[in-house]
N, C-alpha and C positions, 0 to 999 in steps of 0.2 A: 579811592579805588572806584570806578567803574564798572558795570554790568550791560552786557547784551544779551538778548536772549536768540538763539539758533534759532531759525525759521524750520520746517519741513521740508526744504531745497535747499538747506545749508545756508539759508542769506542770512546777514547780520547785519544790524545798522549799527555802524560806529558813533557812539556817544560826541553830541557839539564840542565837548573838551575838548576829545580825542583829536577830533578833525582840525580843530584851531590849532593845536600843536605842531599836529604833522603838517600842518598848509593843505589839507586837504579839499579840493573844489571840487565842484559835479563832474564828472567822467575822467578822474583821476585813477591812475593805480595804486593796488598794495602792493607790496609783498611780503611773506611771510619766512622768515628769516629762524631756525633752529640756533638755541643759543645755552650752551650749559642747561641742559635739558626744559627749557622752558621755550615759546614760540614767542618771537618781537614781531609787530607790523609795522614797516615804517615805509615812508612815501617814494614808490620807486625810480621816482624823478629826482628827486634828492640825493637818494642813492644814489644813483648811475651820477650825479654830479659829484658830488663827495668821491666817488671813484676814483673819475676820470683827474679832478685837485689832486690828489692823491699818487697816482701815476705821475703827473708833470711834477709834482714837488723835485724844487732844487731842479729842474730844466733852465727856469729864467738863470740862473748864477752860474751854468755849468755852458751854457752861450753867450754869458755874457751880457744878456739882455740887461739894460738900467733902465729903458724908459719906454713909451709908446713908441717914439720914433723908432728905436731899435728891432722892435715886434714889429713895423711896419717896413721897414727896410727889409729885412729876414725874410718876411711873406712875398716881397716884389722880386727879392734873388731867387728864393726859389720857385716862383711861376714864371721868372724869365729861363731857367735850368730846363726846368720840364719842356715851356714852347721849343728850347731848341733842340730841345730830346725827339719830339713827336715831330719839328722840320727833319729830322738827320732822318728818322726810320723810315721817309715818306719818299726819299732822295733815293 
C-alpha cells in the first residue's frame, strides 16, 4: 500500500510505483473513476484505448476481416464511397 499526502491546493504526487503501473509520464492524465464506493485512478489514455477495443470487439469477425490486407482494402472502399459522395453533391 501506498501514501500521498494532500498538498494545500489539493496537489498530490502519485507514488513511482504507482506511475510505473499505470504507464504514467510527465503531462499524462488521470482520471478518477467512482467504483463500489471507493475512488480508482487510472491512466486516461488507456482508458479511452480499452474503450474504444472494447466498442470494435467482434467487428473484425462480423466484416469478415482475416487479415491486414482486408482492413486495408475496407479503408480504400470506403474513401473511394465517400470521394464519390462529395463529387455527386458538387454536381
Amino acid at each position: 500500500m501506498d501514501l500521498a499526502k494532500v498538498m494545500s491546493k489539493g496537489q498530490v504526487t502519485i507514488p513511482i510505483n504507482i506511475r510505473k503501473k499505470l504507464n504514467l509520464k510527465e503531462g499524462d492524465k488521470v482520471v478518477f473513476i467512482e467504483k463500489d464506493g471507493y475512488m480508482v485512478i487510472a491512466n486516461s489514455a488507456m482508458l479511452a484505448l480499452e474503450q474504444v477495443q472494447n466498442a470494435f470487439e467482434g467487428e473484425a469477425e462480423r466484416l469478415d476481416l482475416k487479415s491486414e490486407e482486408d482492413v486495408v482494402n475496407l479503408v480504400k472502399e470506403i474513401r473511394k464511397e465517400r470521394f464519390e459522395e462529395k463529387r455527386e453533391k458538387k454536381q
